[in-house]
C-alpha positions in Angstrom: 218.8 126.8 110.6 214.9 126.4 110.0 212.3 128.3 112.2 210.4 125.6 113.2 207.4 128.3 113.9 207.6 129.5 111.0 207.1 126.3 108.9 204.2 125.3 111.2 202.7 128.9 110.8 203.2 127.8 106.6 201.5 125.2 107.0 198.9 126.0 109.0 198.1 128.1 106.5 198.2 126.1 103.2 195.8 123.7 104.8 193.4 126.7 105.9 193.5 128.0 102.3 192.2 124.2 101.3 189.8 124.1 103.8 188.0 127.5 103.0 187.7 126.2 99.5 186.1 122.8 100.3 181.8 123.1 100.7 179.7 120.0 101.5 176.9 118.7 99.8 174.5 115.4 100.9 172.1 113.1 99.6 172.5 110.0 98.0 171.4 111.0 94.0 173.0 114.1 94.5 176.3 112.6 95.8 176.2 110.2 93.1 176.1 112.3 90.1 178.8 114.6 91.5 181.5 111.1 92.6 180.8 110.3 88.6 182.1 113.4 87.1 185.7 113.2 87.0 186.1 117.1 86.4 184.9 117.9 89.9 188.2 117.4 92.8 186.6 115.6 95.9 188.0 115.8 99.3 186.3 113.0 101.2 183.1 111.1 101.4 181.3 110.6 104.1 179.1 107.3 105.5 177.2 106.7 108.0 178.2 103.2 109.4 174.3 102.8 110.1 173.7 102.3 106.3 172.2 99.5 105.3 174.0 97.8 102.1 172.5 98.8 98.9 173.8 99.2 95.2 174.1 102.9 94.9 176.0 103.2 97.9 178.4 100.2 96.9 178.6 102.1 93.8 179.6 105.3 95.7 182.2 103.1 97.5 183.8 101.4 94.7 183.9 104.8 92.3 185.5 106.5 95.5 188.3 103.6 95.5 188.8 104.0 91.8 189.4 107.4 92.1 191.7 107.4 95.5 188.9 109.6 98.0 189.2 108.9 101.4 185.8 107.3 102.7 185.3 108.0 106.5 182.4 106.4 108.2 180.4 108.1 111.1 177.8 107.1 113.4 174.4 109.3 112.5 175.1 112.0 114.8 178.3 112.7 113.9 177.3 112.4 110.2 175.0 114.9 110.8 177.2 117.7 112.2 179.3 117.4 108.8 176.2 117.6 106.3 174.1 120.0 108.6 171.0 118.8 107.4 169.9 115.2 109.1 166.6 115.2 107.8 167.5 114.8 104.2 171.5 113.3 103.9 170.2 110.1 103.8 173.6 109.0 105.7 175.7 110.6 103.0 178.2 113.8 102.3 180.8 114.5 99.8 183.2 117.1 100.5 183.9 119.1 97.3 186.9 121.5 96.3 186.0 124.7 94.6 189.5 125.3 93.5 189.2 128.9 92.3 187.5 130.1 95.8 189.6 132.7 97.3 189.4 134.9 100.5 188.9 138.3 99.7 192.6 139.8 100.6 193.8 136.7 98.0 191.6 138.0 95.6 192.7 141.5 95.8 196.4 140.3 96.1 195.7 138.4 92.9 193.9 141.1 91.1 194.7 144.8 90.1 191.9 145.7 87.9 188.7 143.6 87.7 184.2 143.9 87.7 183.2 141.4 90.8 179.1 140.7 91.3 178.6 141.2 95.2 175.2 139.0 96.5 173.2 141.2 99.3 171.3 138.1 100.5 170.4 136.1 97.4 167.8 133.6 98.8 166.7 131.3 95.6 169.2 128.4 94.6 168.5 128.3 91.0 169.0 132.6 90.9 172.3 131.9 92.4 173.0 129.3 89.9 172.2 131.1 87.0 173.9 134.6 88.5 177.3 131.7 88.7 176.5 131.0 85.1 176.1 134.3 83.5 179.0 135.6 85.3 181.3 132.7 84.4 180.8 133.2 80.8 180.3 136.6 80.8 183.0 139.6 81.8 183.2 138.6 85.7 186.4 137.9 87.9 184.4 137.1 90.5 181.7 136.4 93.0 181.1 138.3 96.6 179.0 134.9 98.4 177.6 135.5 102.1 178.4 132.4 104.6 175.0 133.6 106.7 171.5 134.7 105.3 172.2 133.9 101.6 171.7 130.4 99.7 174.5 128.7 99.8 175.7 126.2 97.2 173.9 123.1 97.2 173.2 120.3 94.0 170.4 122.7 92.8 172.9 125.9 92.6 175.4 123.3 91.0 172.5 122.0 88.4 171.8 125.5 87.8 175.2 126.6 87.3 175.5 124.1 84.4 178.9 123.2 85.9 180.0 126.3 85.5 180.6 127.1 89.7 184.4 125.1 88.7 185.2 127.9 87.1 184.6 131.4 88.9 186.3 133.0 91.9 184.1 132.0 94.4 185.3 134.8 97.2 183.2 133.6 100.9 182.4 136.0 103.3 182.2 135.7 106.9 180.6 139.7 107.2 179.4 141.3 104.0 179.7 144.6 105.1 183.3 144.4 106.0 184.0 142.3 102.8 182.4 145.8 100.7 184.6 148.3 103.1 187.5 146.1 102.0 187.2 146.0 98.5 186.1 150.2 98.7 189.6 150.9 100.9 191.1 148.9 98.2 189.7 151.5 95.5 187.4 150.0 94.2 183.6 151.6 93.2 180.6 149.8 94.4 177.5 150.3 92.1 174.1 149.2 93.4 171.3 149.2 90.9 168.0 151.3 91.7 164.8 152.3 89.6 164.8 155.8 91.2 168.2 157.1 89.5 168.1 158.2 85.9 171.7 157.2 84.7 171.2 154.0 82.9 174.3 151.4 83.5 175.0 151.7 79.8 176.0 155.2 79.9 178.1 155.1 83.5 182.1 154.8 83.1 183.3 152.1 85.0 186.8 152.7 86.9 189.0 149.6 86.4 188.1 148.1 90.0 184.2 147.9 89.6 182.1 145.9 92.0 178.3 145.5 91.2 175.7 144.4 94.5 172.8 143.0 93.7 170.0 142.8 96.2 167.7 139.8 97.9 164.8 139.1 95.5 162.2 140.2 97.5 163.9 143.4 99.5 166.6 144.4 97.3 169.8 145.7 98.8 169.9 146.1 102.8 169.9 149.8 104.0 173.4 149.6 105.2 174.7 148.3 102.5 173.3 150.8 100.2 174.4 153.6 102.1 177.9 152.1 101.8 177.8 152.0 97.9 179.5 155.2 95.9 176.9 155.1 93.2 173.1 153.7 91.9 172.7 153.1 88.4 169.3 151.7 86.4 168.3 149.5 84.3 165.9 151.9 81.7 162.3 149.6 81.9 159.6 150.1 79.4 155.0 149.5 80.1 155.8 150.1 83.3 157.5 146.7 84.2 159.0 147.6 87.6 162.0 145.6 87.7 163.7 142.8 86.9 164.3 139.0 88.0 168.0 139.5 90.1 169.8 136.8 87.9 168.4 138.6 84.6 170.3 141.5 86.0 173.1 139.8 86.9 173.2 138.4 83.3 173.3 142.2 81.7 175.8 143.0 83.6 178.0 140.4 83.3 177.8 140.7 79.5 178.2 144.8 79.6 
């Protein structure tokens, strides 16, 4: 006989596991371009039934129809609550699925060996674009990505990322710092990078569960966080150039 509670509890959780993967973006152009690229898997778009007829949102409509997304309409308030950003939706969101984004106990389910880029508060869109793009093509199973204090992804991160945000492990986290602990009781060795240590990141040996944090452009990496980390590695400078742009890091050590 079938546990009813235990089916429910099934599917409870398959559709939470969809739902953590799906992120909203808004604005007419924006929407546009993403609804005509067939590579990208949409959810649902969003209308606001106060829009006054015009040909790019009939076009939105009838490319939506062609490819079988649901279309819900919303009054402006409640239009506003999905895009989070009334000012500039323009009475439009699209509801995207990032299909490799994975919580972090899936990932380290998933994974038994791997080198993941963790984002301490990454503010700059087109940073966190690029840092998607290096580590897409270079060797990186994965991205640590704050919900709070951190850009999130948006059409510039997406333009940035050259498409490549469809492709990386996209792993969200609710708290950072408990996200690191994870992934440290897990075994794994968390590197920051600093310009006061001496040991370049060339020369370090990197256990087979590696996890590199790379700080906020302006600050670097918080204090707690740092304290947390088992090691600080460098990246040798020469003329006295202090440091370097976060997703030019990124993109060294992506490709080490």
């Amino acid at each position: 006989m079938q546990d009813n509670n235990l089916v429910d509890s099934k599917e409870y959780l398959a559709k939470k596991s969809f739902f953590d993967k799906i992120i909203t973006i808004y604005g007419r152009n924006a929407v546009l371009e993403v609804l005509e690229d067939e590579a990208i898997q949409i959810h649902k778009l969003h209308l606001a039934d106060s829009n006054k007829p015009v040909a790019q949102l009939d076009r939105m409509v009838s490319i939506a129809e062609q490819r079988n997304i649901e279309i819900a309409y919303h009054n402006k308030k409640a239009l506003s609550r999905i895009s989070k950003n009334s000012k500039q939706d323009q009475g439009v969101a699209l509801d995207i699925v990032l299909e490799h984004a994975l919580s972090e106990d899936e990932f380290l389910e998933e994974y038994t060996s791997f080198r993941v880029l963790a984002l301490d508060g990454i503010h700059n869109p087109q940073n966190l674009g690029m840092i998607i793009r290096s580590s897409a093509g270079g060797n990186i199973d994965a991205l640590i990505l704050p919900s709070k204090h951190s850009a999130q992804i948006t059409p510039l991160v997406m333009k940035a990322s050259a498409g490549t945000l469809f492709k990386l492990p996209i792993i969200k986290s609710k708290n950072f710092y408990k996200t690191l602990e994870k992934f440290q009781n897990n075994n794994s060795k968390l590197f920051t990078l600093s310009s006061h240590v001496t040991k370049s990141y060339k020369d370090e040996v990197y256990p087979k569960k590696t996890v590199f944090i790379l700080g906020n452009e302006s600050e670097g990496v918080s204090s707690e966080v740092e304290k947390l980390s088992n090691a600080s590695i460098s990246i040798p400078m020469r003329r006295g150039v202090e440091s370097l742009n976060v997703a030019v890091t990124a993109s060294l050590l992506a490709f080490l």
